[in-house]
MDTraj code that builds the backbone (N, CA, C; nanometers):
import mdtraj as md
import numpy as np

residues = "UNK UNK UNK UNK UNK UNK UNK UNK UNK UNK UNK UNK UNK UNK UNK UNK UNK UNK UNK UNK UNK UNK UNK UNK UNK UNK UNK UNK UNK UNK UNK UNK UNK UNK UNK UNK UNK UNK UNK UNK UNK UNK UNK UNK UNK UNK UNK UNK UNK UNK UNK UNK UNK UNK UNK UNK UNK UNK UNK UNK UNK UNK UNK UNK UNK UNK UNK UNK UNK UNK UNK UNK UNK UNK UNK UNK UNK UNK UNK UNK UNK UNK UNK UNK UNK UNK UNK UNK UNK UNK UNK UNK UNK UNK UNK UNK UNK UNK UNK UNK UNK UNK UNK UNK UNK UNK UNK UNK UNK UNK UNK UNK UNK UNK".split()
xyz = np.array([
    [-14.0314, -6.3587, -13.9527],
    [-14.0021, -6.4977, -13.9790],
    [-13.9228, -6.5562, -13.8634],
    [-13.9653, -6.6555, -13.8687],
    [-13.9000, -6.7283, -13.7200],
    [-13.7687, -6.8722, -13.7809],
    [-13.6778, -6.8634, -13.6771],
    [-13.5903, -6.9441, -13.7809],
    [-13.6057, -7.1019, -13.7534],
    [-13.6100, -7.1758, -13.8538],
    [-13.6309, -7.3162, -13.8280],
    [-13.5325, -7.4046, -13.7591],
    [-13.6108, -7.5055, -13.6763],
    [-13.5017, -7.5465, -13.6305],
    [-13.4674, -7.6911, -13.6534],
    [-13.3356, -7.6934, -13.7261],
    [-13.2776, -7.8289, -13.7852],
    [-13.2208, -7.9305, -13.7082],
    [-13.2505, -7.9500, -13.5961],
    [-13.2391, -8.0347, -13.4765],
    [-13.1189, -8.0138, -13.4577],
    [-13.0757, -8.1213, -13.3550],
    [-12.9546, -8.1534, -13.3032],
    [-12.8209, -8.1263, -13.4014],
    [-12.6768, -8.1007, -13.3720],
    [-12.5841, -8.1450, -13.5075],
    [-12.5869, -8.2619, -13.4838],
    [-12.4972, -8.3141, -13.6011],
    [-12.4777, -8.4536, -13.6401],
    [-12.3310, -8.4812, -13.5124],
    [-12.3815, -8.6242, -13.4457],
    [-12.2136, -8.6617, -13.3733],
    [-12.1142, -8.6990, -13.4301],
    [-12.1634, -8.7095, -13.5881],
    [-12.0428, -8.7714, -13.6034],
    [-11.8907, -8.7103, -13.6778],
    [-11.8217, -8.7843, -13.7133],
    [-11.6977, -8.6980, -13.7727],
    [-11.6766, -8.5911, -13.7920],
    [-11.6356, -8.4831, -13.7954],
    [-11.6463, -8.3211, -13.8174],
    [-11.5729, -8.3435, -13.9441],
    [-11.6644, -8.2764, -14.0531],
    [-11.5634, -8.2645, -14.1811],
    [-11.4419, -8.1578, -14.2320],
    [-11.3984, -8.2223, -14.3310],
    [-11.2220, -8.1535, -14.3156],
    [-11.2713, -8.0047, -14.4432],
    [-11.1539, -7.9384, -14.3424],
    [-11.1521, -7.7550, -14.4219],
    [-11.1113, -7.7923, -14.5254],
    [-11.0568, -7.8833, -14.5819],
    [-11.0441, -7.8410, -14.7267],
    [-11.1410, -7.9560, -14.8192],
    [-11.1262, -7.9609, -14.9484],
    [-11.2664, -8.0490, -15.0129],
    [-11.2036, -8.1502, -15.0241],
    [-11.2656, -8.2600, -15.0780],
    [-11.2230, -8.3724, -15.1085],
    [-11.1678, -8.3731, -15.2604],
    [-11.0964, -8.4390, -15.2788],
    [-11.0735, -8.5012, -15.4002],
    [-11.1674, -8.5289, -15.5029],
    [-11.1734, -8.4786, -15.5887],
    [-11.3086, -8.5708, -15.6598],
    [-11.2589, -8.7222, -15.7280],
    [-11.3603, -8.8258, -15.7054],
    [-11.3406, -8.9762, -15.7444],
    [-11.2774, -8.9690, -15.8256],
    [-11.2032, -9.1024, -15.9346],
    [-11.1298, -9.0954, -16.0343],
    [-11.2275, -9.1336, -16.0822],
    [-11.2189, -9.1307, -16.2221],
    [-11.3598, -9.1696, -16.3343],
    [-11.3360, -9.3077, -16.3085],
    [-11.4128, -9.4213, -16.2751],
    [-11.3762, -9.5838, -16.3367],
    [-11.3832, -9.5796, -16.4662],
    [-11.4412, -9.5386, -16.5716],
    [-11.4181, -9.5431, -16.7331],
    [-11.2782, -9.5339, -16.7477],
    [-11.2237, -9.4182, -16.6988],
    [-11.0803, -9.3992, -16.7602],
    [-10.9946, -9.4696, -16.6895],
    [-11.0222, -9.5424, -16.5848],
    [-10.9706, -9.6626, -16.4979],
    [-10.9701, -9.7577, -16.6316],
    [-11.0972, -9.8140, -16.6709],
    [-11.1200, -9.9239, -16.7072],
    [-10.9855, -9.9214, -16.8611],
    [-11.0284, -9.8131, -16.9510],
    [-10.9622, -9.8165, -17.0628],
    [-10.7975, -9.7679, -17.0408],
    [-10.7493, -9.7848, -16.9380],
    [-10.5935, -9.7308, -16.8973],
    [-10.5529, -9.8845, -16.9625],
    [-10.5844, -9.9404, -16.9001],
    [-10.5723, -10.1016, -16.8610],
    [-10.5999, -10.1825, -17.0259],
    [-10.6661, -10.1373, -17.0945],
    [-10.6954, -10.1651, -17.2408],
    [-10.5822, -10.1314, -17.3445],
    [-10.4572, -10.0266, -17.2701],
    [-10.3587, -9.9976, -17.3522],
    [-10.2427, -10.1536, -17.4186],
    [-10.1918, -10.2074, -17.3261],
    [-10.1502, -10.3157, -17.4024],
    [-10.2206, -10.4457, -17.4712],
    [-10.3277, -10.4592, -17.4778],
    [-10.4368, -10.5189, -17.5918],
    [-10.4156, -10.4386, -17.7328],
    [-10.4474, -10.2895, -17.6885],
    [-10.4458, -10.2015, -17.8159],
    [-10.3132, -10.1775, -17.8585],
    [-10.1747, -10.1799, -17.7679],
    [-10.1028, -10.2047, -17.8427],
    [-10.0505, -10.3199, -17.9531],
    [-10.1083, -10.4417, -17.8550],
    [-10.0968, -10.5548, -17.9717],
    [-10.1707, -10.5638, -18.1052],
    [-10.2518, -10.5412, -18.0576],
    [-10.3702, -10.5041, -18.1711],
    [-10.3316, -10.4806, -18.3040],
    [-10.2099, -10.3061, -18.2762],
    [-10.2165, -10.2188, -18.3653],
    [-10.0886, -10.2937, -18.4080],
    [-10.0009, -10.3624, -18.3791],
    [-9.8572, -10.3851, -18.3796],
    [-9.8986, -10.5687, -18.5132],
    [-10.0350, -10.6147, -18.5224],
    [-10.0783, -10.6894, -18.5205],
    [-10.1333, -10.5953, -18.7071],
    [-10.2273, -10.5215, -18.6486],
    [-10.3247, -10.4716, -18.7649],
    [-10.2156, -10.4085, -18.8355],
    [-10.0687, -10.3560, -18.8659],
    [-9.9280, -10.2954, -18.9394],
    [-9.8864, -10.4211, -19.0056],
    [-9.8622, -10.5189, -18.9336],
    [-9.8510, -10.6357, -18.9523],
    [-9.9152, -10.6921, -19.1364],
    [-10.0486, -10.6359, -19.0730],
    [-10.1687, -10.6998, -19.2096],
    [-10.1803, -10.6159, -19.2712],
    [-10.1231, -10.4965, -19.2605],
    [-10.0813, -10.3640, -19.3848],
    [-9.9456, -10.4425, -19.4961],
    [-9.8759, -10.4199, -19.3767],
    [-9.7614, -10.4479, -19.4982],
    [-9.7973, -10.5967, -19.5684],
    [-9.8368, -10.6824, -19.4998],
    [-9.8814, -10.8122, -19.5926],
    [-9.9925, -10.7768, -19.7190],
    [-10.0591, -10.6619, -19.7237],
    [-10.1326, -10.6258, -19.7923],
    [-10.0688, -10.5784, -19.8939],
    [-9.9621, -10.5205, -19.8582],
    [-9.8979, -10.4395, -19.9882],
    [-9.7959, -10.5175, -20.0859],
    [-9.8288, -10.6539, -20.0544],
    [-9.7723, -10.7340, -20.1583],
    [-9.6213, -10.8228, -20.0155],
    [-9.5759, -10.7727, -19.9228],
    [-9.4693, -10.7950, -19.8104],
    [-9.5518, -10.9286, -19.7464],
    [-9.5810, -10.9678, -19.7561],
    [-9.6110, -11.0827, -19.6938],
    [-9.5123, -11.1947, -19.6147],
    [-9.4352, -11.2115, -19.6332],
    [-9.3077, -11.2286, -19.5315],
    [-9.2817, -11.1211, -19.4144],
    [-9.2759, -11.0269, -19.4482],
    [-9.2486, -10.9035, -19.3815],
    [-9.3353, -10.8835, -19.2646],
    [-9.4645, -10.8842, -19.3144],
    [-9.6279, -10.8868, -19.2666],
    [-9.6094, -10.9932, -19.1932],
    [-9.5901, -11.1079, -19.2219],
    [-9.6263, -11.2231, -19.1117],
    [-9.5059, -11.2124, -18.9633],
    [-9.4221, -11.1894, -19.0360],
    [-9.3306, -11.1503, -18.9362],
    [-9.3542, -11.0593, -18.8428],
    [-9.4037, -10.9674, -18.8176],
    [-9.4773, -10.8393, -18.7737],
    [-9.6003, -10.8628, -18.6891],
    [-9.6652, -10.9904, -18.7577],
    [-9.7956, -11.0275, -18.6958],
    [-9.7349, -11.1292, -18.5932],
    [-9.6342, -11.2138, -18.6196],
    [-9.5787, -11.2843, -18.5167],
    [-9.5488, -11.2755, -18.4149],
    [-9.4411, -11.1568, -18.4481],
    [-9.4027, -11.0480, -18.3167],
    [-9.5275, -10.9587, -18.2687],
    [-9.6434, -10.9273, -18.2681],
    [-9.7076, -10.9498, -18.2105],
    [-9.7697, -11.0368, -18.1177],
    [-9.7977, -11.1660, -18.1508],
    [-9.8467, -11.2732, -18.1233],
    [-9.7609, -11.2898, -17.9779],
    [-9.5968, -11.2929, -18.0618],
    [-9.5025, -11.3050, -17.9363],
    [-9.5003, -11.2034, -17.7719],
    [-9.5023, -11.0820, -17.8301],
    [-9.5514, -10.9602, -17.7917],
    [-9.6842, -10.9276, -17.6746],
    [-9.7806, -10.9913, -17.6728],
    [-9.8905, -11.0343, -17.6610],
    [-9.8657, -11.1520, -17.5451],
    [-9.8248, -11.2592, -17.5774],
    [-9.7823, -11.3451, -17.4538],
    [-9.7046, -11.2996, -17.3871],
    [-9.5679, -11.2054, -17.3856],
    [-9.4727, -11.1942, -17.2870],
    [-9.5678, -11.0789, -17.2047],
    [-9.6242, -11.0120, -17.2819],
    [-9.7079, -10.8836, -17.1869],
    [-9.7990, -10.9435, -17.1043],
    [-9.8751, -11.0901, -17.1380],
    [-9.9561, -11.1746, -17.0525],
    [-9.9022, -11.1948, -16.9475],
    [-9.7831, -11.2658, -16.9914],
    [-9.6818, -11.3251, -16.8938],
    [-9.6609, -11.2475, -16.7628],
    [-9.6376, -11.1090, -16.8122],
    [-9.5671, -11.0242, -16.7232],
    [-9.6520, -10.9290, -16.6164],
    [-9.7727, -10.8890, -16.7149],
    [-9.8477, -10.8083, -16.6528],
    [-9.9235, -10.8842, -16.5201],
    [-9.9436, -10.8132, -16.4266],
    [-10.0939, -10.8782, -16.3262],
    [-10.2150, -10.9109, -16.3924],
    [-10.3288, -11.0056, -16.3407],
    [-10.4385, -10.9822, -16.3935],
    [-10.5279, -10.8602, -16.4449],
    [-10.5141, -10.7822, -16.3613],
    [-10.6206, -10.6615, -16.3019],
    [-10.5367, -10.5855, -16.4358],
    [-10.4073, -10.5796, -16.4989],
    [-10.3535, -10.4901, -16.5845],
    [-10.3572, -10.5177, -16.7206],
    [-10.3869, -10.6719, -16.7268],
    [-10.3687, -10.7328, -16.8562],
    [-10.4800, -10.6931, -16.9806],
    [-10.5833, -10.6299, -16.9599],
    [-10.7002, -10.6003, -16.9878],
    [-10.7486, -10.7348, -17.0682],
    [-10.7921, -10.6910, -17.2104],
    [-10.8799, -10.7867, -17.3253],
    [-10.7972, -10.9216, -17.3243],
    [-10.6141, -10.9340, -17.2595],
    [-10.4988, -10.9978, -17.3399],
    [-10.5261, -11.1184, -17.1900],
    [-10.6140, -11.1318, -17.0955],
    [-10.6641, -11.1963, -16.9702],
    [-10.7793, -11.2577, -17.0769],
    [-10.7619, -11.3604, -17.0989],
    [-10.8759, -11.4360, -17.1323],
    [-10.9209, -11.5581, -17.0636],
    [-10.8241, -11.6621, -17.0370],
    [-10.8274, -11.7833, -16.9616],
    [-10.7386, -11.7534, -16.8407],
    [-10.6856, -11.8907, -16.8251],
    [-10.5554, -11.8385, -16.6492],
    [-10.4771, -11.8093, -16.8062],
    [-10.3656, -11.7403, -16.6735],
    [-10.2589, -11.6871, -16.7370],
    [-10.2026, -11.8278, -16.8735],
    [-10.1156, -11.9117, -16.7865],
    [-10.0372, -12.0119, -16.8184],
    [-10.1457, -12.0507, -16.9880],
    [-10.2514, -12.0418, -17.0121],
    [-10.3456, -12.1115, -17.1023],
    [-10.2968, -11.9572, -17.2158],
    [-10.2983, -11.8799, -17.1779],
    [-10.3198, -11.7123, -17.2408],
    [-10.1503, -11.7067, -17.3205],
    [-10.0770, -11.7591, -17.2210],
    [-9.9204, -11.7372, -17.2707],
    [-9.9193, -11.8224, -17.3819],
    [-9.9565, -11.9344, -17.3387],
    [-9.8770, -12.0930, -17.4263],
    [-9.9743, -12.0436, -17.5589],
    [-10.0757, -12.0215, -17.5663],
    [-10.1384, -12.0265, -17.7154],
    [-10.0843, -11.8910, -17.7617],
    [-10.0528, -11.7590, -17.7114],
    [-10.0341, -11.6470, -17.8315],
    [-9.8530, -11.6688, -17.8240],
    [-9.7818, -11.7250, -17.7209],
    [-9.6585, -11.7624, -17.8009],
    [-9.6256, -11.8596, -17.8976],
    [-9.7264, -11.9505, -17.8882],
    [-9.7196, -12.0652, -17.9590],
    [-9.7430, -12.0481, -18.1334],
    [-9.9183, -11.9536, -18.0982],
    [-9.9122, -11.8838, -18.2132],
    [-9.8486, -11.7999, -18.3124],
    [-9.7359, -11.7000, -18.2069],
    [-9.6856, -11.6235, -18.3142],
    [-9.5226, -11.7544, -18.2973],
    [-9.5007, -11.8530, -18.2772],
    [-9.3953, -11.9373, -18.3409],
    [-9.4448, -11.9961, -18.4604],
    [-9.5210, -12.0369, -18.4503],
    [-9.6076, -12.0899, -18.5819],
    [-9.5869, -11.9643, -18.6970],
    [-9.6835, -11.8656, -18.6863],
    [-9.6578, -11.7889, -18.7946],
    [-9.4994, -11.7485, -18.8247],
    [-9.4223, -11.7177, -18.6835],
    [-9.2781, -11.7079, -18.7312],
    [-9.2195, -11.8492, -18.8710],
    [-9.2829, -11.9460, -18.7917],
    [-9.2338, -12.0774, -18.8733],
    [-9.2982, -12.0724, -19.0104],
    [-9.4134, -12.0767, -19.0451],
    [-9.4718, -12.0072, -19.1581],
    [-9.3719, -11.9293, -19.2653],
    [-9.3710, -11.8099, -19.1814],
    [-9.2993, -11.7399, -19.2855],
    [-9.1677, -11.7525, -19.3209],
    [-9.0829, -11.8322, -19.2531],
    [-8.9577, -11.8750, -19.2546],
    [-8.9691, -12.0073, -19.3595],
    [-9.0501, -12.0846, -19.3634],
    [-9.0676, -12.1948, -19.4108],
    [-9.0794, -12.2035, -19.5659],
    [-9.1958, -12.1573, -19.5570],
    [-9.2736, -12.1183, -19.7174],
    [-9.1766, -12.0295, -19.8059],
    [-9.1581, -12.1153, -19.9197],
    [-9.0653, -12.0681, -20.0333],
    [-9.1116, -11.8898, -20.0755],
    [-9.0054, -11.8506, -20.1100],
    [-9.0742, -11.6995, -20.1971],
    [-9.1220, -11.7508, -20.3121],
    [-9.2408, -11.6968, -20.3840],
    [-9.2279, -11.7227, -20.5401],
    [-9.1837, -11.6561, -20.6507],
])
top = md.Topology()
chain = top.add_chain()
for i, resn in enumerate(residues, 1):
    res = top.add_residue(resn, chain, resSeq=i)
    for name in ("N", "CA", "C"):
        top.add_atom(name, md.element.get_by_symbol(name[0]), res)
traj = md.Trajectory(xyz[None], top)
């Protein structure tokens, strides 16, 4: 057998003795970034537990502070970090989920017990 011949080497770059890195997943990029959505979320969905269990003051309060929760993390975070909680520009994203959870704060402060 005669040995083949694979032309010229390549000019370019000489590659490095040790391996590369392997890429980071973008999936687990993408859902890193989904953590403070899902924290509001869940801080949000406890919220509509205890209002379920008859706490409904308690519950709205909970869902508020969310709401509140939710805008300051808008507020604070970069775009690229804010994940699901990036909906419009920022300034549009803050004013309605703080606004919202004042309202429900006011709500539940307002409305008589029966």
């Amino acid at each position: 057998m005669s040995p083949v011949d694979t032309g010229p080497a390549p000019s370019g770059p000489s590659r490095p003795a040790e391996p590369a890195a392997p890429p980071e997943d973008p999936a687990v990029g993408a859902r890193r970034f989904q953590a403070p959505s899902c924290a509001v979320l869940l801080l949000f969905a406890a919220g509509m537990a205890i209002a379920g269990t008859g706490h409904w003051r308690r519950g709205a309060f909970v869902m508020g502070a969310a709401a509140l929760a939710g805008g300051v993390i808008r507020w604070v975070l970069p775009q690229q970090w804010a994940g699901m909680l990036a909906v419009r520009r920022r300034w549009f994203d803050v004013l309605l989920m703080l606004g919202a959870g004042a309202v429900i704060w006011l709500v539940a402060l307002v409305v008589p017990p029966q």
